[in-house]
SETIZA-511041 format. One record per residue (C-alpha): x, y, z. Coordinates in steps of 0.5 Angstrom, whole numbers, padded with zeros to 4 digits, always signed. Layout:
REM SETIZA-511041
XYZ/...
END
This chain:
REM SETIZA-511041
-0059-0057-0032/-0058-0053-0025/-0058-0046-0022/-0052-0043-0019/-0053-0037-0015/-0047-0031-0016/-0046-0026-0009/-0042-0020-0011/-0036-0022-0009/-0030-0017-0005/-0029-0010-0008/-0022-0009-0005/-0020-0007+0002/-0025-0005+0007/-0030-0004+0002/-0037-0007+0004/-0042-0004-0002/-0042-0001-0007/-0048+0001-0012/-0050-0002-0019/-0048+0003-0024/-0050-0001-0030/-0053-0008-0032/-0050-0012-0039/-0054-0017-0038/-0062-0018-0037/-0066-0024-0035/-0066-0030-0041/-0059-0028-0044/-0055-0034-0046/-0047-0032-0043/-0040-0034-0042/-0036-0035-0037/-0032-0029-0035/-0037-0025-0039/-0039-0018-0035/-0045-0018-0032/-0045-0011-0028/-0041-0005-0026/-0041-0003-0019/-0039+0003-0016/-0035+0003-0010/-0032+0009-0006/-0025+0007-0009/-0027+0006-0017/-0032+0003-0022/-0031-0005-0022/-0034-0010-0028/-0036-0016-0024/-0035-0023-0029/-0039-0028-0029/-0035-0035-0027/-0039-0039-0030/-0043-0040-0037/-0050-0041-0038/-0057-0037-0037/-0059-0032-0034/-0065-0034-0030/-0066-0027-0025/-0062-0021-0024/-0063-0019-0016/-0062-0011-0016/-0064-0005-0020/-0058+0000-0023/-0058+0005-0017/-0059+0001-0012/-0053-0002-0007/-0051-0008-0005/-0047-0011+0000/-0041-0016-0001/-0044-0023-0002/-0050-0021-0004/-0054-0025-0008/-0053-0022-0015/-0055-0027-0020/-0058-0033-0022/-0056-0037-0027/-0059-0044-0030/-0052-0048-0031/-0050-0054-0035/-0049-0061-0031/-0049-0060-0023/-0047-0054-0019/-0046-0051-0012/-0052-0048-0009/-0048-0041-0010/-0042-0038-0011/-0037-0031-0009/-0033-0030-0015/-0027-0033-0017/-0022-0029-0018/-0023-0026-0026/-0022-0020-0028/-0026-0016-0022/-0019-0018-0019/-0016-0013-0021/-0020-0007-0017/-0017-0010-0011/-0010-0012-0009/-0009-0018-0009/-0009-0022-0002/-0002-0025+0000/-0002-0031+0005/+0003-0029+0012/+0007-0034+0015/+0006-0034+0023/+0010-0034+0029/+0009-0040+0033/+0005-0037+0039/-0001-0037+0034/-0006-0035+0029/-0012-0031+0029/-0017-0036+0030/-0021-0036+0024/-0016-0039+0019/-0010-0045+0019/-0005-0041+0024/+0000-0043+0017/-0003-0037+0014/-0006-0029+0016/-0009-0026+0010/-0010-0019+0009/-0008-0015+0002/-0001-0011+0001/-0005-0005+0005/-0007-0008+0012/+0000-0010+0011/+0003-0004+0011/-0002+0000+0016/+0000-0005+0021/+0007-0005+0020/+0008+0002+0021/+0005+0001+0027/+0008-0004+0030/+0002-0009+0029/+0003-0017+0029/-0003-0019+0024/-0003-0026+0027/-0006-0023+0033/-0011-0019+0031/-0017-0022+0028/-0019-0022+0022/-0027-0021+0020/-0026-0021+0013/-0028-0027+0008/-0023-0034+0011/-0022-0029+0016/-0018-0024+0012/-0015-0019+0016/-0019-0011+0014/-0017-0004+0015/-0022-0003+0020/-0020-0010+0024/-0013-0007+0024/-0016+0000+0026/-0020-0004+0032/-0013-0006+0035/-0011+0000+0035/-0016+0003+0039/-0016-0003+0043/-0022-0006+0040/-0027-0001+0041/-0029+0004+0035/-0026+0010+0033/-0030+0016+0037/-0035+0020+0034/-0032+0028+0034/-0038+0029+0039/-0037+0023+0044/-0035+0027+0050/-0041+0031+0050/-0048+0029+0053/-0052+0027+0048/-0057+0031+0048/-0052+0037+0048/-0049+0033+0041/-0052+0037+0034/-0057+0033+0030/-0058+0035+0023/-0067+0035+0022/-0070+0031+0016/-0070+0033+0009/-0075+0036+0005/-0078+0033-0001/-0076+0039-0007/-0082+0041-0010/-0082+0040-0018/-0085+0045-0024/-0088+0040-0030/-0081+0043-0034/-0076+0041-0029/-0072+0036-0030/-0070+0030-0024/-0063+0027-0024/-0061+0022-0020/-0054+0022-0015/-0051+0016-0018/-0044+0012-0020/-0038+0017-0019/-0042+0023-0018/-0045+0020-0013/-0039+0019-0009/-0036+0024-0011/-0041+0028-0006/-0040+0024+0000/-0033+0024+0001/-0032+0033-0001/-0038+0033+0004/-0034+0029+0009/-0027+0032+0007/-0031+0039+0008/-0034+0036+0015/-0029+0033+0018/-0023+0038+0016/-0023+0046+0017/-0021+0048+0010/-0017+0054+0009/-0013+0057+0003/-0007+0060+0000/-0006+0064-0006/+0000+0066-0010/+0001+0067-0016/+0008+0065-0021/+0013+0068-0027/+0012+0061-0031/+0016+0065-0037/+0022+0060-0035/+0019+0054-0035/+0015+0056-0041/+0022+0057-0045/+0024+0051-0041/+0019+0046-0044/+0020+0049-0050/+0027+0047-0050/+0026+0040-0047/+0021+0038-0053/+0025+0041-0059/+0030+0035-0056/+0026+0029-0055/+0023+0031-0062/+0030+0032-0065/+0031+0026-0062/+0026+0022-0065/+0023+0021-0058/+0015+0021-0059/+0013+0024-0052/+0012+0030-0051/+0012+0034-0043/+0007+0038-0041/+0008+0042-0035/+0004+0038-0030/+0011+0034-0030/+0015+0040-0027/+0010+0042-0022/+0010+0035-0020/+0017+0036-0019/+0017+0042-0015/+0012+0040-0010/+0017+0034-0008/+0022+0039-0008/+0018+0043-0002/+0015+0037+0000/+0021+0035+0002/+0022+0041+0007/+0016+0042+0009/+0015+0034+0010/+0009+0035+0014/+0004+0036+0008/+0006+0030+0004/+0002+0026+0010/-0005+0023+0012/-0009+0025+0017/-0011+0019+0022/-0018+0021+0025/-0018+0015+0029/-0011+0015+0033/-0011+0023+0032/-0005+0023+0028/+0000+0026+0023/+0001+0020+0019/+0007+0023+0016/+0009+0019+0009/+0015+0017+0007/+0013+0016+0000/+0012+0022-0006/+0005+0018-0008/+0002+0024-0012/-0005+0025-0014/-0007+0027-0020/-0014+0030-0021/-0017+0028-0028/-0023+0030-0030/-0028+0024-0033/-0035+0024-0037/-0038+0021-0029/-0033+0027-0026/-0028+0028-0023/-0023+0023-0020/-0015+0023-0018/-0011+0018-0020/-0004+0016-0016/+0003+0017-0019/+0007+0013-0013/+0014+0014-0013/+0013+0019-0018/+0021+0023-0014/+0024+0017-0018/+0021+0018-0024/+0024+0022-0029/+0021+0029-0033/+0020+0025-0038/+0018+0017-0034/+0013+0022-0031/+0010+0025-0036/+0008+0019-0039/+0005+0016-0033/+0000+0021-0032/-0003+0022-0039/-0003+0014-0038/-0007+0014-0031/-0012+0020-0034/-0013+0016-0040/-0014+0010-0035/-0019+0014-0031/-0023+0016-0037/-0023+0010-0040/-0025+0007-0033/-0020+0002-0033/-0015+0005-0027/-0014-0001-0021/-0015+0000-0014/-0007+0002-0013/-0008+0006-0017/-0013+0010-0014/-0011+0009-0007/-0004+0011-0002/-0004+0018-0005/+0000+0023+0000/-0002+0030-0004/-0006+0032-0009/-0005+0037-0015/-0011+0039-0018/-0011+0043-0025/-0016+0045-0031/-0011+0046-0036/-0014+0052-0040/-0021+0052-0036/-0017+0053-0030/-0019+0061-0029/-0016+0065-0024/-0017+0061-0018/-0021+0057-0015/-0021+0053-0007/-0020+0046-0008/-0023+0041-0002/-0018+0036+0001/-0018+0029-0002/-0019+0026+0005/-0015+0023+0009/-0009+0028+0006/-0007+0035+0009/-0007+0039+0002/-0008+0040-0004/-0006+0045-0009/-0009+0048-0015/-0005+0050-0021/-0009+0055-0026/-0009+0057-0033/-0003+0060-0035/-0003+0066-0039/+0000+0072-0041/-0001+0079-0037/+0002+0085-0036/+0006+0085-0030/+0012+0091-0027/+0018+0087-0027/+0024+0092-0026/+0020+0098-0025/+0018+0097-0033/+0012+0094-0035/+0014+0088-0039/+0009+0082-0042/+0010+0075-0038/+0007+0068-0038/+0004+0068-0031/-0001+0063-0027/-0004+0062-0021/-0003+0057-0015/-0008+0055-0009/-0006+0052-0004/-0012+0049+0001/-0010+0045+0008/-0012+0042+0013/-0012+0048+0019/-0012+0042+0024/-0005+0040+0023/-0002+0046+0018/-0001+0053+0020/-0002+0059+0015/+0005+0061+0015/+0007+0053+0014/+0003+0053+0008/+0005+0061+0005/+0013+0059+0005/+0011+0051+0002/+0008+0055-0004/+0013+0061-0004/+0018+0055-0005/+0014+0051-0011/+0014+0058-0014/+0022+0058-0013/+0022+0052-0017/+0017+0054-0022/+0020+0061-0024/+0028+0058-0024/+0025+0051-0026/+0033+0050-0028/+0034+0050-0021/+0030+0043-0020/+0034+0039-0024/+0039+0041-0018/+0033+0038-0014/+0033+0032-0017/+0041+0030-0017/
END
């Protein structure tokens, strides 16, 4: 027999830590290889961590709640026969939280110092964020495990190796604001402490850094949605007559219109790019879907969704919300969103300021959908209507920008047949 030592291995790109959200196994349990051994929760998703090896499990370094660094010391097992003092993983299913690390041939001139100069490794991510900004990879060097090249190496490079500036670099220092310590909250015998954990906690720390960083303002319009109503109707009387078991919502329809006006108004399906100070206009439709899970709200990526069809759409999001709720969603599944569509269903009330899924420039709030009297034709007749909110980064989107982006998705919403026209 011999111990073998499991460290926490890569969570995806750029990903240093994550918290342990929940133990499966406890010191003395018997267990087999690729069984889990913990979930961890990084700032992209909750991955399960698989053990590479049978055997016993001898301790358990960390307590759920806590962090732990990548290549931490995360179990001790007793194993049959020799073993490595320890290990970083073996590429199980944790993999699927994180792209896959691909191999890059070099030029001649050259590789990045920390690995053969036949290869770079970096994750299809680092590739693209490079590309984009005209970044040889074999020329950067890389600081991940084998010399992998990262998000935060290529960033590096993009700020000519120095990091990024603090938003209060170019003032003195005793001029730059410093928030005081907190205070303990005193507790009463009946009141209940629940800790900051998992996704919740996540949650919190990127609306406070998208509230932080981005000055938030928002518009409100509200929408004729009695055509689109009728429109559904229609479309499903025909997949149903046809034999066909899917079933549109609307969230398909307004997917379709916000491409629509995306598309003229192409400065909204962007990223911010905090470092370079940049308007990283996209040229993808990756449309965010925010669905609520029992650990919180969390938003699930339709990539490409201006090639799907009403239908192709339809079930791709309720694939991804029941992925999300099931905590099965990938990294690329979670990652790469150009904006976000928000919306409560039924609960969605009459509307609502949504905060910016960072490092997006917008996201819109869709509300319940009802029927209210309204003055049509100098009559007061009954319609379906909602409510749209439209939040944006002022940094880089103008009132007036936003105003027409959500007359236009109105457009769409109010002549959905118009948006078949949309898509030709």
């Amino acid at each position: 027999m011999a111990n073998f030592e499991f460290k926490l291995p890569d969570l995806g790109e750029g990903v240093m830590e994550g918290e342990l959200v929940k133990w499966h196994v406890k010191e003395g349990d018997l267990i087999k290889e690729d069984q889990v051994l913990a979930e961890v929760m990084t700032d992209k998703a909750t991955v399960t961590v698989p053990s590479p090896k049978a055997g016993r499990v001898l301790k358990t370094h960390g307590k759920e709640g806590d962090m732990a660094k990548v290549h931490q010391l995360l179990v001790t097992l007793e194993v049959e026969g020799a073993a490595p003092a320890q290990a970083q993983g073996h590429g199980g299913p944790a993999a699927t939280a994180a792209p896959a690390q691909r191999a890059e041939p070099l030029a001649a001139k050259g590789g990045n110092g920390a690995i053969p100069a036949t290869k770079v490794l970096a994750t299809p991510l680092t590739r693209r964020m490079a590309r984009e900004h005209g970044l040889n990879l074999a020329e950067i060097a890389g600081s991940g495990s084998q010399g992998r090249v990262t998000k935060a190496d290529v960033m590096a490079a993009l700020e000519g190796g120095k990091a990024a500036a603090n938003v209060f670099a170019e003032a003195p220092a005793q001029a730059r604001p410093s928030a005081p310590a907190p205070l303990p909250l005193a507790a009463g015998r009946a009141d209940e402490r629940v800790p900051l954990r998992g996704l919740r906690k996540k949650i919190a720390e990127k609306m406070v850094r998208s509230k932080f960083t981005m000055p938030h303002f928002a518009f409100v319009e509200e929408v004729d949605g009695t055509e689109l109503v009728a429109l559904r109707q229609r479309l499903n009387a025909q997949l149903k007559a046809a034999g066909d078991d899917a079933k549109l919502t609307y969230l398909p329809f307004i997917v379709k219109a916000v491409i629509a006006a995306l598309k003229k108004f192409p400065h909204l399906n962007a990223n911010f790019d905090e470092a370079a100070q940049e308007l990283v206009v996209r040229g993808e439709y990756n449309i965010g879907i925010a669905a609520q899970t029992p650990d919180g709200l969390t938003v699930a990526v339709v990539r490409n969704a201006d090639r799907l069809t009403l239908r192709a759409l339809a079930q791709e999001i309720a694939r991804l919300g029941t992925a999300a709720r099931e905590r099965k969603l990938k990294m690329e599944e979670l990652t790469g969103g150009t904006f976000t569509i928000t919306s409560l269903g039924q609960s969605g009330g009459l509307f609502a300021t949504p905060i910016i899924n960072h490092p997006e420039v917008g996201i819109l709030g869709v509300h319940r959908l009802r029927k209210r009297p309204v003055v049509k034709d100098d009559e007061i007749v009954v319609r379906e209507m909602m409510n749209l909110s439209l939040s944006c980064d002022h940094r880089v989107i103008d009132g007036s920008v936003a105003a027409d982006f959500v007359y236009e998705v109105i457009k769409y919403l109010e002549h959905p047949d118009m948006l078949f026209l949309a898509m030709a």
